[in-house]
C-alpha positions in Angstrom: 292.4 -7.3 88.6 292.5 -7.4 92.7 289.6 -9.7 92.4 291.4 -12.8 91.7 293.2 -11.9 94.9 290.4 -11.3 97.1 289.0 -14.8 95.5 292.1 -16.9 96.8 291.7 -15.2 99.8 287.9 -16.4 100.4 288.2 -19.5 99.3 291.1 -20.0 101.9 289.5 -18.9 104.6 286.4 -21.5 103.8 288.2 -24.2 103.3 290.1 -23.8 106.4 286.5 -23.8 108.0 284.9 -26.6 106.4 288.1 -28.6 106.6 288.0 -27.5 110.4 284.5 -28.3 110.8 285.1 -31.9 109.0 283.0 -30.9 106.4 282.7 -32.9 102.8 281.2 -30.1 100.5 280.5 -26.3 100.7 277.4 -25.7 98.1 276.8 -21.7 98.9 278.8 -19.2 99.5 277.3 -15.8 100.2 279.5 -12.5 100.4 278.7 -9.1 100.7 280.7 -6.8 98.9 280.8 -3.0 99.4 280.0 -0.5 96.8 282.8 1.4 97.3 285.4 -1.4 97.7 286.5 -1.2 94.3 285.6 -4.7 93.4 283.7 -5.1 90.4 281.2 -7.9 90.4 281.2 -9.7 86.8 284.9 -10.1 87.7 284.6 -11.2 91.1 282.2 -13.9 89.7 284.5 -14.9 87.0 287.4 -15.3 89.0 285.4 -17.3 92.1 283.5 -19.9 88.6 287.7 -20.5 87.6 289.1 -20.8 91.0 286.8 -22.6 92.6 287.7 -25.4 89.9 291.1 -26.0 91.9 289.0 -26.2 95.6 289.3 -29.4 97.4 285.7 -29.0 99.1 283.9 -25.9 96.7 284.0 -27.6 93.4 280.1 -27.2 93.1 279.6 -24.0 95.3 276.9 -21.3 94.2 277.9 -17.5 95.1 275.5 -15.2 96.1 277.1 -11.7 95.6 275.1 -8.7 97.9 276.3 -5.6 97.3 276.5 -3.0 100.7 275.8 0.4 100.2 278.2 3.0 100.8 277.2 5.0 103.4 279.3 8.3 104.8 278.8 10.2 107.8 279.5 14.0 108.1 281.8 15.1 111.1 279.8 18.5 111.1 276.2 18.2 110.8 276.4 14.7 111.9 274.3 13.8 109.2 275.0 10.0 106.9 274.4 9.8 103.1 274.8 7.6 100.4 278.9 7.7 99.2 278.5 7.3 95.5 275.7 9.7 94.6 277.6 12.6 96.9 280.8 11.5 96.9 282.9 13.2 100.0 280.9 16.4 100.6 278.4 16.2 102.8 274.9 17.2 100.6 273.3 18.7 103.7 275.9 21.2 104.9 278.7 20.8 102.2 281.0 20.2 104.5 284.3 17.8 103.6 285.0 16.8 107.2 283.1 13.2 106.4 284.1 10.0 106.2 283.3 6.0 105.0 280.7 4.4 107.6 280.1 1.2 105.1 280.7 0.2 101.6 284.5 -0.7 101.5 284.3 -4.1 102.7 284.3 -7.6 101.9 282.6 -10.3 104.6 281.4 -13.7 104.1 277.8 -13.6 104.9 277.1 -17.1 104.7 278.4 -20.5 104.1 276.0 -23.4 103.3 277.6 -27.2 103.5 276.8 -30.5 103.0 277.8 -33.6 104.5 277.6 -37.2 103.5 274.7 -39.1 105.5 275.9 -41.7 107.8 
């Protein structure tokens, strides 16, 4: 399960930020996962719910999970198509000179915070 993995990995990088950007509380966290990146999302969830337990400032924080589409683009015919219904030959010209445009990755979209009022 590589999605315990990527979890650490996210939660590090925002807590470096919101400790950075003196902040007392992360509430949301949104991250877009591609279709292709071999994450799988119930377990992505899971993992962030139990980790996020052991978070200094992301105790509390929501997830909102958006999925990217995978998108390929054809060397040939120069044309793009969705990855997962064609897979890697191009549907227009058949070719297999193609290649991933989009759906591999992993970004945080969006971090929402909260800080105590003066």
């Amino acid at each position: 399960m590589h999605e315990l993995g990527i979890v650490v990995e996210v939660v590090k990088q925002v807590e470096e930020l919101a400790k950075q950007n003196n902040v007392d509380k992360v509430i949301e966290l949104t991250i877009e996962v591609g279709e292709v990146s071999g994450v799988i999302k119930e377990y992505f969830e899971d993992a962030f719910k139990w980790f996020i337990k052991k978070s200094e400032y992301m105790k509390e924080c929501k997830l909102v999970y958006v999925p990217i589409q995978g998108i390929s683009y054809c060397e040939d015919c120069k044309n793009t198509y969705p990855t997962t219904k064609y897979g890697k030959e191009c549907p227009k010209c058949h070719s297999s000179h193609t290649y991933l445009v989009s759906g591999q990755e992993v970004l945080i979209k969006d971090i929402k915070v909260q800080n105590k009022e003066n």
